[in-house]
DOTI-664041 format. One record per residue: chain; x, y, z of N, C-alpha, C in turn; residue number from 1. Coordinates in Angstrom, 3 decimals, m for minus. Layout:
+--------+----------+----------+----------+----------+----------+----------+----------+----------+----------+-----+
| chaine |      n.x |      n.y |      n.z |     ca.x |     ca.y |     ca.z |      c.x |      c.y |      c.z | num |
+--------+----------+----------+----------+----------+----------+----------+----------+----------+----------+-----+
|      A |        X |        Y |        Z |        X |        Y |        Z |        X |        Y |        Z | NUM |
...
+--------+----------+----------+----------+----------+----------+----------+----------+----------+----------+-----+
***
This chain:
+--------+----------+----------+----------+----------+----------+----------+----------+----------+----------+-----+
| chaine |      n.x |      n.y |      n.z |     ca.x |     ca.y |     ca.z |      c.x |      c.y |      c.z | num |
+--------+----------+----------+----------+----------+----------+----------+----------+----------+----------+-----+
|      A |   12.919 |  128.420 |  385.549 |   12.454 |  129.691 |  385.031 |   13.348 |  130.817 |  385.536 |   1 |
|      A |   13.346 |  131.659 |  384.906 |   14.456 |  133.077 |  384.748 |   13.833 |  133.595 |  385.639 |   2 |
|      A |   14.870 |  134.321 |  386.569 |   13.929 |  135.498 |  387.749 |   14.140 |  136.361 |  386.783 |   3 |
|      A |   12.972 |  137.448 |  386.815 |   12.993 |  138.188 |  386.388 |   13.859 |  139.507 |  386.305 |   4 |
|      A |   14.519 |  139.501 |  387.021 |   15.763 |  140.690 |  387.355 |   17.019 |  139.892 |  385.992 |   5 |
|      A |   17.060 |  138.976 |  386.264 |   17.948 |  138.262 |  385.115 |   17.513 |  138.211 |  384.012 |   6 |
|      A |   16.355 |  138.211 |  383.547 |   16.102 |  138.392 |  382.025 |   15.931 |  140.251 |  381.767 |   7 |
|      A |   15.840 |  141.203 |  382.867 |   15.662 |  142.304 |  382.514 |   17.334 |  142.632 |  382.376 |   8 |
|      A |   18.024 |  141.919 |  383.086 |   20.169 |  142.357 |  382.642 |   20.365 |  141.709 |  381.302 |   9 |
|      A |   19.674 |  140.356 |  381.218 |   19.994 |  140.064 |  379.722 |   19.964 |  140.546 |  378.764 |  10 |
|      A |   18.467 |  141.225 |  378.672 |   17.972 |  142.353 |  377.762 |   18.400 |  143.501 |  377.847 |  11 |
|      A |   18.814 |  143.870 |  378.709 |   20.193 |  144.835 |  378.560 |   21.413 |  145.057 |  377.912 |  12 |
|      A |   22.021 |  143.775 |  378.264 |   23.027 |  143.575 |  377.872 |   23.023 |  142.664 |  376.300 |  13 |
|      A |   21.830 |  142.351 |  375.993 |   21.915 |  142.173 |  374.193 |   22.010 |  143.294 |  373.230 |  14 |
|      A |   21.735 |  144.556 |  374.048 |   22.041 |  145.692 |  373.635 |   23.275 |  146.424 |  373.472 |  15 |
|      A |   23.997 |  146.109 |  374.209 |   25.456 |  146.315 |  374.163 |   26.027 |  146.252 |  372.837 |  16 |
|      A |   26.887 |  146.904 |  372.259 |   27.650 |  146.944 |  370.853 |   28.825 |  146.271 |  371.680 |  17 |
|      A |   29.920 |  146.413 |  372.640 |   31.118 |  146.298 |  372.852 |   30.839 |  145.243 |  374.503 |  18 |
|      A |   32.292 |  144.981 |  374.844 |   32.195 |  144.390 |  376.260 |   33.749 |  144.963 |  376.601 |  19 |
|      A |   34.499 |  144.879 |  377.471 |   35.793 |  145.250 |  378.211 |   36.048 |  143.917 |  379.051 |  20 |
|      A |   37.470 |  144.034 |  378.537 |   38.550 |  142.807 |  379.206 |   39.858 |  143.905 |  379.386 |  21 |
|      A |   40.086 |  143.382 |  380.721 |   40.777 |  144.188 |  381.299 |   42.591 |  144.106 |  381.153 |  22 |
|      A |   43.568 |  145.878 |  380.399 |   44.835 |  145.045 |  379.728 |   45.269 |  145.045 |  381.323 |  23 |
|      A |   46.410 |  144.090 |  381.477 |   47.560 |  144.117 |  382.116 |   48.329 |  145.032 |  381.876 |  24 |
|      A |   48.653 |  145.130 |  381.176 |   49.756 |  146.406 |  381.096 |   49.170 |  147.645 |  381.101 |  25 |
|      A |   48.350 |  148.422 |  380.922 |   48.085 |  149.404 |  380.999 |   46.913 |  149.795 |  382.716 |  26 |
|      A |   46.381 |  148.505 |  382.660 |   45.063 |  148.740 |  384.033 |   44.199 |  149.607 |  383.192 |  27 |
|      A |   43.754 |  149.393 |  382.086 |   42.521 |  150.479 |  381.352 |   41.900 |  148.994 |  380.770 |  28 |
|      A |   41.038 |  149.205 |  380.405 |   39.821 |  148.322 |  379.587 |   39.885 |  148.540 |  377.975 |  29 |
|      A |   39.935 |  147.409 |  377.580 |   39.981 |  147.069 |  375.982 |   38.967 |  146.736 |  375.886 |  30 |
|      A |   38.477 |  147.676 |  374.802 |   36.646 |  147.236 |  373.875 |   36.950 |  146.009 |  373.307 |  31 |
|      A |   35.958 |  145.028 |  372.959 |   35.615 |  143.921 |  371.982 |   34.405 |  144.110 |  372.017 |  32 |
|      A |   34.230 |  144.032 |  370.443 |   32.870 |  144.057 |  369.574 |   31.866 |  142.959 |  370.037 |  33 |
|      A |   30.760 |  143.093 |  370.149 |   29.805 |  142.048 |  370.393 |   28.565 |  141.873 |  369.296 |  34 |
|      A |   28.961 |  142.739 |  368.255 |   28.114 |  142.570 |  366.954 |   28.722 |  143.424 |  365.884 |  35 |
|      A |   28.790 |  142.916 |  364.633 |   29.315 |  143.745 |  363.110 |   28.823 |  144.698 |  363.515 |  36 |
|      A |   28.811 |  145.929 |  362.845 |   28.490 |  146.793 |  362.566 |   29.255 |  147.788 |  361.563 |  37 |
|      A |   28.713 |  148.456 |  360.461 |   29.326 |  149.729 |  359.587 |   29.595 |  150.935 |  360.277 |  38 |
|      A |   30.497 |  151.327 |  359.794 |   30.886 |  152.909 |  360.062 |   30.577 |  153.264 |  358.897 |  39 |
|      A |   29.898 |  155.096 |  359.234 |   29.182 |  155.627 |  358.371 |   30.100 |  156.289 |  357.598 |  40 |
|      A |   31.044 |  156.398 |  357.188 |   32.448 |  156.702 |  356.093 |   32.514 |  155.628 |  355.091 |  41 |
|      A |   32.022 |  153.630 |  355.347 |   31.996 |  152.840 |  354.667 |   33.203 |  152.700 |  354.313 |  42 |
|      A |   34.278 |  153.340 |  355.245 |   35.756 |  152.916 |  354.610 |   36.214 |  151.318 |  356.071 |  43 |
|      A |   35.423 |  152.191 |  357.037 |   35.869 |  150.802 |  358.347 |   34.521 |  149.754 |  358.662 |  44 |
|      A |   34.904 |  148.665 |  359.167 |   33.778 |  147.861 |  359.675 |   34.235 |  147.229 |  361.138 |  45 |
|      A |   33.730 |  147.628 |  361.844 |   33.713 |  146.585 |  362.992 |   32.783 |  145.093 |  363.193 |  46 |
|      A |   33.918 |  144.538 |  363.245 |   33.359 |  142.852 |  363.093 |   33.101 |  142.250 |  364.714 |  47 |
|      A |   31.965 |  140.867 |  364.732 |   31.973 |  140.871 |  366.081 |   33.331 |  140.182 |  366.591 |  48 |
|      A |   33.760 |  140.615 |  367.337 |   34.965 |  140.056 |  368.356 |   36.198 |  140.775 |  367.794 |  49 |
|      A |   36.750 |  141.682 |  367.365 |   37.070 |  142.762 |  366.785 |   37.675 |  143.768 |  368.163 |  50 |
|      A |   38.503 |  143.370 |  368.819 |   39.604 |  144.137 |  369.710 |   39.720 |  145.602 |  369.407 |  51 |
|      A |   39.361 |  146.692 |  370.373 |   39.260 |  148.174 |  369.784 |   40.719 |  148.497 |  370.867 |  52 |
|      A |   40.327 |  149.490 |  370.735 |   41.218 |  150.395 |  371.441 |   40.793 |  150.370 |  373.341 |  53 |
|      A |   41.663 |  150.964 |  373.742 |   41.405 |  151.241 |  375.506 |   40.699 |  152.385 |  376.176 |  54 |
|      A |   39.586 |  151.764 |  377.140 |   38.808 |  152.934 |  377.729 |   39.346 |  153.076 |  379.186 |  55 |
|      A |   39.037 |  153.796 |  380.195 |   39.387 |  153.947 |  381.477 |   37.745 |  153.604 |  382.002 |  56 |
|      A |   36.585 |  153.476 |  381.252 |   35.627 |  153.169 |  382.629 |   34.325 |  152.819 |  381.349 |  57 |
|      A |   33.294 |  152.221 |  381.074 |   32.005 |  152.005 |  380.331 |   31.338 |  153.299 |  379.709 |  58 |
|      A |   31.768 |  154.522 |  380.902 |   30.945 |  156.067 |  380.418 |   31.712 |  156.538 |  379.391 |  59 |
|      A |   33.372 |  155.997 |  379.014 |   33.344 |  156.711 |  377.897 |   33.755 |  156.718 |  376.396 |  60 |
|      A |   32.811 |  155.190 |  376.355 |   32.106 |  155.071 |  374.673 |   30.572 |  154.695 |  375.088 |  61 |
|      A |   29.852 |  155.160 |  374.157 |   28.506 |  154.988 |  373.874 |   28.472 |  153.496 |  373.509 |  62 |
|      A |   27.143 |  153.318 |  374.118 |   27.004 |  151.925 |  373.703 |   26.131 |  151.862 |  372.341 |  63 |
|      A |   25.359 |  153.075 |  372.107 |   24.906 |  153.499 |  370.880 |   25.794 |  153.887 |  369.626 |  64 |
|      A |   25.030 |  154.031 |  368.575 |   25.242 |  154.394 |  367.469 |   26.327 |  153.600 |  366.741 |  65 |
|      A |   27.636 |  154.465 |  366.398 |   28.988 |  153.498 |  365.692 |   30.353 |  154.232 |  366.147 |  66 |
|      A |   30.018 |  154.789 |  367.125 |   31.176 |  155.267 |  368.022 |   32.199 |  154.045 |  367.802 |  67 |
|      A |   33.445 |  154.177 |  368.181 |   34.813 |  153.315 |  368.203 |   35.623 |  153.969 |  368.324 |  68 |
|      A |   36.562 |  153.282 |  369.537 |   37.811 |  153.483 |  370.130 |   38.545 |  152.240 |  368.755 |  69 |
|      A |   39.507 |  152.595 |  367.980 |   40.619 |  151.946 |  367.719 |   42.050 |  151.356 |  367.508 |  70 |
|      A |   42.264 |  150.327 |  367.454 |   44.106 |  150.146 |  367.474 |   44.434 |  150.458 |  368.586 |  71 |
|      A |   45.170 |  151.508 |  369.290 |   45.653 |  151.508 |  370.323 |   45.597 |  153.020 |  370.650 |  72 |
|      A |   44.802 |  153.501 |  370.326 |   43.730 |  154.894 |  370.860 |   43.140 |  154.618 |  372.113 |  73 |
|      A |   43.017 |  155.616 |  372.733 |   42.517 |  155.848 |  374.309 |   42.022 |  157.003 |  374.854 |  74 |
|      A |   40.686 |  156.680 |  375.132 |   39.698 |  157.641 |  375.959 |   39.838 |  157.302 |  377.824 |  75 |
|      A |   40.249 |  158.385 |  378.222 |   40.427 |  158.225 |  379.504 |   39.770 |  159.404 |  380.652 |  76 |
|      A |   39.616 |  159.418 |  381.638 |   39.271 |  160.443 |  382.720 |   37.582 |  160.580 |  382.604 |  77 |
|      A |   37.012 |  161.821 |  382.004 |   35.719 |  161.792 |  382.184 |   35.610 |  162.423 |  380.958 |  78 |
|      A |   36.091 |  162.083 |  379.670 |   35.891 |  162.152 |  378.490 |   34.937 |  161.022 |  377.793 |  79 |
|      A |   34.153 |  162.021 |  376.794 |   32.969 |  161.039 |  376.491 |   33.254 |  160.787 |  374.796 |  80 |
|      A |   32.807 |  159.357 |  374.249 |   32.485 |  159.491 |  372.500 |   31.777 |  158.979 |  372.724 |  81 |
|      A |   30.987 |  159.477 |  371.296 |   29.350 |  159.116 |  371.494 |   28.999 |  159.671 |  369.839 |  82 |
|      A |   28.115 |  159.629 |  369.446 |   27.402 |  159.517 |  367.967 |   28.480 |  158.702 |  366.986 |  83 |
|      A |   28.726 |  158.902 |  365.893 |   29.089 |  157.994 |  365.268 |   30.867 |  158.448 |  365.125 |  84 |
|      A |   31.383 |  159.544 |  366.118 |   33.094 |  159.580 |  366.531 |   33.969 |  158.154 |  366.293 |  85 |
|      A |   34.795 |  158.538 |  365.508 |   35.734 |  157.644 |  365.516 |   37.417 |  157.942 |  366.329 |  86 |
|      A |   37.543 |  157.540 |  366.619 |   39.159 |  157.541 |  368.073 |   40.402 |  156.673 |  367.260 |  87 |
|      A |   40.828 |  156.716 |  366.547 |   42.119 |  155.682 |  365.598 |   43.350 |  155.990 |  365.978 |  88 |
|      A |   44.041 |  154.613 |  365.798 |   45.797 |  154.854 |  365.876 |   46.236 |  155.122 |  367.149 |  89 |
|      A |   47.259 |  156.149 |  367.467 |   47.206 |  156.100 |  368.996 |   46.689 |  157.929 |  369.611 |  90 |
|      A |   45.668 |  158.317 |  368.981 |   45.043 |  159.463 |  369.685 |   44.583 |  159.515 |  370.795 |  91 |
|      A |   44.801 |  160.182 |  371.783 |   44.184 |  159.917 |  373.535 |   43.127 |  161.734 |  373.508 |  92 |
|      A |   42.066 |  160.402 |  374.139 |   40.976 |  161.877 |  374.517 |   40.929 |  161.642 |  375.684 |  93 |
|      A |   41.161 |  163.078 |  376.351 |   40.765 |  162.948 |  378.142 |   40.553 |  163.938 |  378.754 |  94 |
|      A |   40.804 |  163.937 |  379.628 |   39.917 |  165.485 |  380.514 |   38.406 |  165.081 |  380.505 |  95 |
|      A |   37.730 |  166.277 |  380.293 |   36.876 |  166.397 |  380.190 |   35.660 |  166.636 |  378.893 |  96 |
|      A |   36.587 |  166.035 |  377.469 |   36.528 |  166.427 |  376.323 |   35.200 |  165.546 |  376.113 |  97 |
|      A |   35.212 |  166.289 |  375.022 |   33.164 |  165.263 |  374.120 |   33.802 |  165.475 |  372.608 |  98 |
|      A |   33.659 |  163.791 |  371.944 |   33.921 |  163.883 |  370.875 |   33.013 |  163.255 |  370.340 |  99 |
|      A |   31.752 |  163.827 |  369.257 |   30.801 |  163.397 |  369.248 |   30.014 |  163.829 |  367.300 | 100 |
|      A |   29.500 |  163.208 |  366.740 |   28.644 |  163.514 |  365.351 |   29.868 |  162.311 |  364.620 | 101 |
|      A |   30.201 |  163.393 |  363.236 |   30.988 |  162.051 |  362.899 |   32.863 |  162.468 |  362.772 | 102 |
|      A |   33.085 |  163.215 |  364.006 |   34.415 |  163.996 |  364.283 |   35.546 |  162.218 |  364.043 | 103 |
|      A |   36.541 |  162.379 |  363.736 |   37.735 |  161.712 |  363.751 |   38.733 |  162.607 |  364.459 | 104 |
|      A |   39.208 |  161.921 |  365.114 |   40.722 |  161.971 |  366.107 |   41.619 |  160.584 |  365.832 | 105 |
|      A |   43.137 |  161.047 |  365.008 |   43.778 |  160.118 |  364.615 |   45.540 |  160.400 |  364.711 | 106 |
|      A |   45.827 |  159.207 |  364.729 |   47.431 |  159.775 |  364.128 |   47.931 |  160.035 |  366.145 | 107 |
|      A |   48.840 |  160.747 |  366.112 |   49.010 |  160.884 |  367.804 |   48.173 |  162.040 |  368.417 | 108 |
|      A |   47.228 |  162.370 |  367.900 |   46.546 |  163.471 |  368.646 |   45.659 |  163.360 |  370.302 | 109 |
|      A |   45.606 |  164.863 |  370.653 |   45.746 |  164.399 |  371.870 |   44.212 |  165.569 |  371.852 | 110 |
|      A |   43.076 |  165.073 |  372.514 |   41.882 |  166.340 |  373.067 |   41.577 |  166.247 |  374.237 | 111 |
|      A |   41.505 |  167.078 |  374.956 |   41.222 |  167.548 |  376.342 |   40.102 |  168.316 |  376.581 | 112 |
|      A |   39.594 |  168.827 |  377.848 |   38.651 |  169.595 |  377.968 |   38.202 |  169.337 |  378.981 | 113 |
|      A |   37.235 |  170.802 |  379.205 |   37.091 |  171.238 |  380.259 |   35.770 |  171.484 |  380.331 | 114 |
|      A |   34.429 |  170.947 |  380.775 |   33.315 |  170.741 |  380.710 |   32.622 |  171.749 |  381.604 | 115 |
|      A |   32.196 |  172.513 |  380.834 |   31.703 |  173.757 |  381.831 |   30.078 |  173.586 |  381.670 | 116 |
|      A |   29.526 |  173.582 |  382.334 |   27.590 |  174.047 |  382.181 |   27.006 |  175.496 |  382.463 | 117 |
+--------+----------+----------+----------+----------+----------+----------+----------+----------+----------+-----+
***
C-alpha cells in the first residue's frame, strides 16, 4: 500500500502539463510535454513528449493553462509565462518580465523587466 505522502506527489504531479531534462550545453532545463494539448490560436498543438524550448528553473512556465516555451526560445532569471503566452523561435524573456493572456514573443526578440509592487 502507497504511503500516503506518495500518492499526494503523484496527484500532483498528474497535473503537470510539462517535465524538464536537463541540456548539457546550455545548464538550463528543456520542457517536454506530458499531455496533448491545443493552443488557443488552433494554428499550434503540443503533443505529449513534444521537446519545448529552455527554462532556467519550474517558476517560469505555468504548469496551467497552454502557456509554451518553443524551439529554442528561453525564459530565464525570475521571469514568469503563464495564461495561454506563447515564447517561439529563439525569443529570450528575462529579468523580471511577465508574459501572460494570449501575448506572443517570437522571431529573436528579447523582454525584460523590472517587477515593481
Amino acid at each position: 500500500m502507497k504511503e500516503f505522502k506518495e500518492y499526494l506527489e503523484e496527484t500532483r504531479e498528474s497535473g503537470k502539463k510539462y517535465e524538464t531534462i536537463e541540456d548539457k550545453k546550455t545548464g538550463l532545463l528543456r520542457i517536454k510535454a506530458l499531455k496533448d494539448f491545443t493552443l488557443p490560436n488552433g494554428r499550434y498543438a503540443v503533443l505529449k513528449g513534444d521537446e519545448g524550448g529552455l527554462i532556467e528553473n519550474e517558476k517560469n512556465l505555468s504548469q496551467e493553462g497552454t502557456c509554451w516555451v518553443h524551439e529554442d526560445a528561453r525564459v530565464t532569471g525570475n521571469a514568469r509565462v503563464y495564461g495561454d503566452a506563447q515564447i517561439l523561435d529563439r525569443a529570450h524573456v528575462y529579468g523580471d518580465a511577465q508574459v501572460y493572456g494570449k501575448a506572443h514573443v517570437y522571431d529573436k526578440a528579447e523582454v525584460s523587466g523590472l517587477w515593481k509592487r
